[in-house]
C-alpha positions as CSV (number, residue, x, y, z in Angstrom):
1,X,0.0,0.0,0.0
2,X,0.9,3.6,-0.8
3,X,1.5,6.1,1.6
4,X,-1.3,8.1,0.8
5,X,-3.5,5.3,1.0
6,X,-1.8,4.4,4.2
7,X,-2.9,8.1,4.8
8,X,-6.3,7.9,4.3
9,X,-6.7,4.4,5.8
10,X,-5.8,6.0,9.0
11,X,-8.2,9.3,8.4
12,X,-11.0,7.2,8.0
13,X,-10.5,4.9,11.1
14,X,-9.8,8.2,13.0
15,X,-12.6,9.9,12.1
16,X,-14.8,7.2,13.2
17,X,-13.2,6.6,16.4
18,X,-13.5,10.6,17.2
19,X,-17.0,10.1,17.1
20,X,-17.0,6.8,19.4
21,X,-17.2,4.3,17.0
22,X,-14.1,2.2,17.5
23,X,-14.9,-0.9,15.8
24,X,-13.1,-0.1,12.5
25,X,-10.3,0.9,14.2
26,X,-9.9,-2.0,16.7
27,X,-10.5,-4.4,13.6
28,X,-7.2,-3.1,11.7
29,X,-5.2,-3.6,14.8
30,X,-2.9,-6.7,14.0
31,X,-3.3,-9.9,16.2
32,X,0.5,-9.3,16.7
33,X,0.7,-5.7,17.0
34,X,3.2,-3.8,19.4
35,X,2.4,-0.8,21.2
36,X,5.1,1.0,22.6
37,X,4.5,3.6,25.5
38,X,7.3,5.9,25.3
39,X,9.1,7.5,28.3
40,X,10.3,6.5,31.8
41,X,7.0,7.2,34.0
42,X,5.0,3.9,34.9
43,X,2.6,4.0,32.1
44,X,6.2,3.1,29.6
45,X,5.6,-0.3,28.5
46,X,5.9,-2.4,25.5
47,X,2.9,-4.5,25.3
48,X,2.7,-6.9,22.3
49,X,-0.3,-9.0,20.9
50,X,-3.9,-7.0,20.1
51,X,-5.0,-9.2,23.6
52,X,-3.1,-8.0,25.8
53,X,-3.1,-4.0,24.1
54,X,-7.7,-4.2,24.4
55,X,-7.2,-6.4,28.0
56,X,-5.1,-4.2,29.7
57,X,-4.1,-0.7,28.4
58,X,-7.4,-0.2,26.8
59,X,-9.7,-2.1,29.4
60,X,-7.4,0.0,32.6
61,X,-8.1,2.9,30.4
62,X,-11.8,2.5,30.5
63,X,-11.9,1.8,34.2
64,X,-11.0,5.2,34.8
65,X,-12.3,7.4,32.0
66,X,-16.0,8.2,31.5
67,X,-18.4,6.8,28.8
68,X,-17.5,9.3,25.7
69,X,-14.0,10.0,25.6
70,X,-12.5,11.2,22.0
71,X,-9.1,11.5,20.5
72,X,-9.1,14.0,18.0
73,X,-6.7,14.0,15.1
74,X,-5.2,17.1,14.2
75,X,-2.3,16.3,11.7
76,X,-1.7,13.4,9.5
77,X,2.3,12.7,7.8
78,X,2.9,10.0,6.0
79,X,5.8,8.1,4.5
80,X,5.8,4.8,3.0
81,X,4.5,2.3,5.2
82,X,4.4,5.1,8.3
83,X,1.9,7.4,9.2
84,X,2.3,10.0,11.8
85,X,-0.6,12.0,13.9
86,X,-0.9,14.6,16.2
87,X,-4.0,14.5,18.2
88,X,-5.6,16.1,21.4
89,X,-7.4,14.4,23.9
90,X,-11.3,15.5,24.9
91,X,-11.7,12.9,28.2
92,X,-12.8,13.1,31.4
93,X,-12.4,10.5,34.7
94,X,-15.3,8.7,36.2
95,X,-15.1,11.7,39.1
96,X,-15.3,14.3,36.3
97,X,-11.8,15.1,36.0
98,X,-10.6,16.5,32.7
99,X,-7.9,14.6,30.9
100,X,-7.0,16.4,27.6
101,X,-3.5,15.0,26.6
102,X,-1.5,16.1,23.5
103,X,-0.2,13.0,21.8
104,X,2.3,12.2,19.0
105,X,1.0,8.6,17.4
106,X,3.3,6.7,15.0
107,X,1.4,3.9,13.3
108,X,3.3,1.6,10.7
109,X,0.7,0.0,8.4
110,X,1.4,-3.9,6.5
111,X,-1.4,-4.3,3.8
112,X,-3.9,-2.1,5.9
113,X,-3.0,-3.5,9.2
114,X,-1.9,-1.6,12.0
115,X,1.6,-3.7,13.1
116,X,2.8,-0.5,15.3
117,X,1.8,1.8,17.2
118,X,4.5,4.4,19.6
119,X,2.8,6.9,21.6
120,X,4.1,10.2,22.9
121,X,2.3,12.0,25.3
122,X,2.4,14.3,28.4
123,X,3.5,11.9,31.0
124,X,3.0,14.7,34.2
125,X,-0.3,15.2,33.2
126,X,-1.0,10.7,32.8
127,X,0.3,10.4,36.3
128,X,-1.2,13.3,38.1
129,X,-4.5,12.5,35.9
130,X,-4.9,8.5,36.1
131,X,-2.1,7.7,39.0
132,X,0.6,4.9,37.9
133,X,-0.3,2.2,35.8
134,X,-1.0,-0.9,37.4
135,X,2.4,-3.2,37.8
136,X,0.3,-6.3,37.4
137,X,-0.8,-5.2,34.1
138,X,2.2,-4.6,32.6
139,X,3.6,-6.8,30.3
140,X,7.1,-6.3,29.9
141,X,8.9,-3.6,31.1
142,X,9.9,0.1,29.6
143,X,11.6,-0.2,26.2
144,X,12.3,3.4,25.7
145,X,15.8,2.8,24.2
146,X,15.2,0.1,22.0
147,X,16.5,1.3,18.2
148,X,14.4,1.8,15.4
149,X,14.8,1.4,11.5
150,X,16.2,4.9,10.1
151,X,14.4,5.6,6.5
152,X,17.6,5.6,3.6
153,X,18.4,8.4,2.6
154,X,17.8,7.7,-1.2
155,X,14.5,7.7,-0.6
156,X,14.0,11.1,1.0
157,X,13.4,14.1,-0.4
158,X,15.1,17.6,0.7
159,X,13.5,18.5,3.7
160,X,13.8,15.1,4.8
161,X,17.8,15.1,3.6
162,X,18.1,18.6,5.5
163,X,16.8,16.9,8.6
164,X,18.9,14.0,8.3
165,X,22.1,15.8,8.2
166,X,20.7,18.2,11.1
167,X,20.5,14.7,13.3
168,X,23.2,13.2,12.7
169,X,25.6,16.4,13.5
170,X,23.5,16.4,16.9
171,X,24.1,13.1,17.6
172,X,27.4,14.3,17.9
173,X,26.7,16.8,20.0
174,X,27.2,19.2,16.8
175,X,24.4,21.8,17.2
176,X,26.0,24.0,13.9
177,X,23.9,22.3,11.2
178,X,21.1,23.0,13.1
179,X,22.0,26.3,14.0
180,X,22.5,27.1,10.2
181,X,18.8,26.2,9.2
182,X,17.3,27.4,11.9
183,X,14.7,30.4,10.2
184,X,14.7,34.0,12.1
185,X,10.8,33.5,13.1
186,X,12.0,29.9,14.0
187,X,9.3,28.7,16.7
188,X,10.0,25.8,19.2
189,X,7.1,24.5,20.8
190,X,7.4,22.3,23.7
191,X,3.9,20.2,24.3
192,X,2.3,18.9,27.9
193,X,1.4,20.8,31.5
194,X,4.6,20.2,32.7
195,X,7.0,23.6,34.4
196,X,8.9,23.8,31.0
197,X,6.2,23.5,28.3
198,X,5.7,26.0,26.6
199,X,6.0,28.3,23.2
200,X,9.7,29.7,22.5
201,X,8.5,32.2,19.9
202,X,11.5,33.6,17.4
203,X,15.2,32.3,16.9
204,X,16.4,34.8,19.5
205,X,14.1,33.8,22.6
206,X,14.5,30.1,21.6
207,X,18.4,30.4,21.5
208,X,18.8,33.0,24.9
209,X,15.6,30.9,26.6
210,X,15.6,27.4,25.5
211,X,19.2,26.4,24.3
212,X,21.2,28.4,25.8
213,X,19.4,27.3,29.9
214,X,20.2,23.9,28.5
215,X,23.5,24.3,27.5
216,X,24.3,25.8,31.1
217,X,22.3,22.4,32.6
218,X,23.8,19.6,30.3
219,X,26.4,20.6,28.7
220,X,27.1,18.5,25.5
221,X,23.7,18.1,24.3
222,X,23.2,15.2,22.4
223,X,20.4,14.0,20.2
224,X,20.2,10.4,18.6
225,X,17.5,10.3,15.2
226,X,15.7,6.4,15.1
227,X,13.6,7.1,12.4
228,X,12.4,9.7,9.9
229,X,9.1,10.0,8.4
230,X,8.4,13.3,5.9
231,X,5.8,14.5,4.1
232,X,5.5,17.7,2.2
233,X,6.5,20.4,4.3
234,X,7.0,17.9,7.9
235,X,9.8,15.7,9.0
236,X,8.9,14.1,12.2
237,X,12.0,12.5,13.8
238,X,11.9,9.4,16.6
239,X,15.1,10.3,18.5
240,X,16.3,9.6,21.8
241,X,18.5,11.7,24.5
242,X,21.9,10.8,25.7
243,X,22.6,13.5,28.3
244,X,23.9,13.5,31.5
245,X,23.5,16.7,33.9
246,X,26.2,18.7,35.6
247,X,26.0,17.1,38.5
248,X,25.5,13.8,37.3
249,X,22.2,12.9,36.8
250,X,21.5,10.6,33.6
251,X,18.9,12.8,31.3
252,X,17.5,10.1,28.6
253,X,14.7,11.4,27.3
254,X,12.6,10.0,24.1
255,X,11.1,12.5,21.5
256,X,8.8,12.8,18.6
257,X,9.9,15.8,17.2
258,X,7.3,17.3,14.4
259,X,9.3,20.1,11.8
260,X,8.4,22.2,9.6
261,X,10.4,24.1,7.1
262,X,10.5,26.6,4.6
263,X,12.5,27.4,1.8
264,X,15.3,24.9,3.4
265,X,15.1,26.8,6.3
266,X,13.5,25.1,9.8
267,X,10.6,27.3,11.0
268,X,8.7,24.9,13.4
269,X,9.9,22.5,16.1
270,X,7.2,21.0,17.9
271,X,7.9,18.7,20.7
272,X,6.5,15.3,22.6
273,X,8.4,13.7,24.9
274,X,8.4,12.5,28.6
275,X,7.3,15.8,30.7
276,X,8.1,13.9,34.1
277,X,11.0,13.1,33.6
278,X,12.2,16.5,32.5
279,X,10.9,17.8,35.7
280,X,12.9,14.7,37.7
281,X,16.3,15.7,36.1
282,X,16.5,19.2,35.5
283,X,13.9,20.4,38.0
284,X,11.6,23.3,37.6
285,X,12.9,26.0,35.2
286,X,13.4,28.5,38.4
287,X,16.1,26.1,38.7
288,X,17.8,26.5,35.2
289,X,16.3,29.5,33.7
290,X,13.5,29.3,31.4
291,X,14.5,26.4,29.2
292,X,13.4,22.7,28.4
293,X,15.0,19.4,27.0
């Protein structure tokens, strides 16, 4: 299948899912999907088989959230067997507390199956929200670091090659490539209700706010890409922190990273990764300065 009918496969089971019809969507699920709950909070698991994803993420899940909870897609991307989508959460608890997550959902499609799925969301809000997940539930435990295929580079086009070499130099703790491409209206968002999410709006504030606090808090900064997926104007990038803090503290943080750009030129950097354990390593921003990893 192509990825634009990849695309609209996963549209269409959205769409009727948004309105609480979830039987199309739970019937492309593979018997031998894996679902991978990024991060390093107690919800992180890797849970494999469509059994053991509908008995116990989905079944906890409805245990604590009311009759009529939506996920509402926002933005599709897809490349190749890959589709990408930003959504926002429209839930409440069975005591009537809101839970309206922002989540970064990787699907990877074989012959209109869902085999894949990798979630990114705002862990701080999961835990303050639903409480820890359930230890006996769990099927295996956190696979955070586990590697992922990276897309050839043949086969991308020049955002995506852009984005590519942008990775790699930061995997090297080489921030100049991305400094280079980074537009003058540059915007980095950082998603969740964590201390440090927030909008960084122009290259200035995200260089003196953002980059800068974290140089002064890590150090070397560096970023390893797992997998790229582009379409038109977006590359979303699967990467994974190696950091360590000043004084010592191991920073490993997972991202879905959602770019835009522009003429060759990065204007957009939105950001999903594990909001707890930003706030567990590097503390509030009082601590740091206004800043986030």
């Amino acid at each position: 299948m192509t990825a634009s009918t990849n695309k609209r496969l996963m549209q269409e089971l959205l769409a009727k899912a948004a309105t609480g019809d979830r039987a199309a969507y739970v019937a492309a699920i593979a018997d031998d999907v894996t679902m991978v709950i990024t991060g390093q909070y107690s919800w992180s698991q890797t849970i494999r088989g469509k059994q053991a994803l509908l008995r116990n993420l989905h079944g906890h899940l409805a245990s604590l959230l009311a009759e009529g909870r939506r996920t509402i897609p926002l933005r599709f991307i897809a490349d190749d067997d890959v589709v990408v989508v930003e959504a926002k959460g429209e839930m409440r608890t069975r005591a009537g507390q809101p839970y309206n997550n922002d989540y970064c959902l990787i699907y990877r499609l074989h012959e209109g199956r869902i085999v894949e799925i990798r979630e990114y969301c705002d862990s701080t809000l999961t835990e303050a929200v639903l409480g820890p997940f359930p230890a006996a539930l769990r099927q295996s435990a956190p696979h955070g670091q586990e590697e992922l295929a990276m897309t050839g580079p043949s086969r991308v086009h020049h955002n995506k090659q852009i984005v590519q070499d942008v990775f790699d130099a930061l995997a090297n703790s080489n921030p100049q490539p991305l400094m280079a491409h980074l537009a003058d209206d540059f915007r980095f968002v950082i998603m969740g209700s964590g201390s440090w999410s927030r909008s960084y709006d122009g290259k200035e504030a995200v260089l003196a706010e953002l980059f800068a606090p974290l140089r002064a808090r890590l150090g070397r900064i560096t970023t390893i890409p797992q997998r790229l997926i582009a379409e038109g104007d977006h590359v979303v990038v699967q990467a994974r922190g190696r950091n360590t803090t000043v004084d010592g503290r191991a920073y490993d943080n997972s991202y879905c990273n959602v770019l835009r750009l522009e003429n060759g030129r990065i204007t957009e950097w939105i950001e999903y990764c594990d909001t707890l354990l930003i706030e567990a390593a590097l503390g509030p921003p009082s601590a740091v300065g206004r800043g986030c990893g």
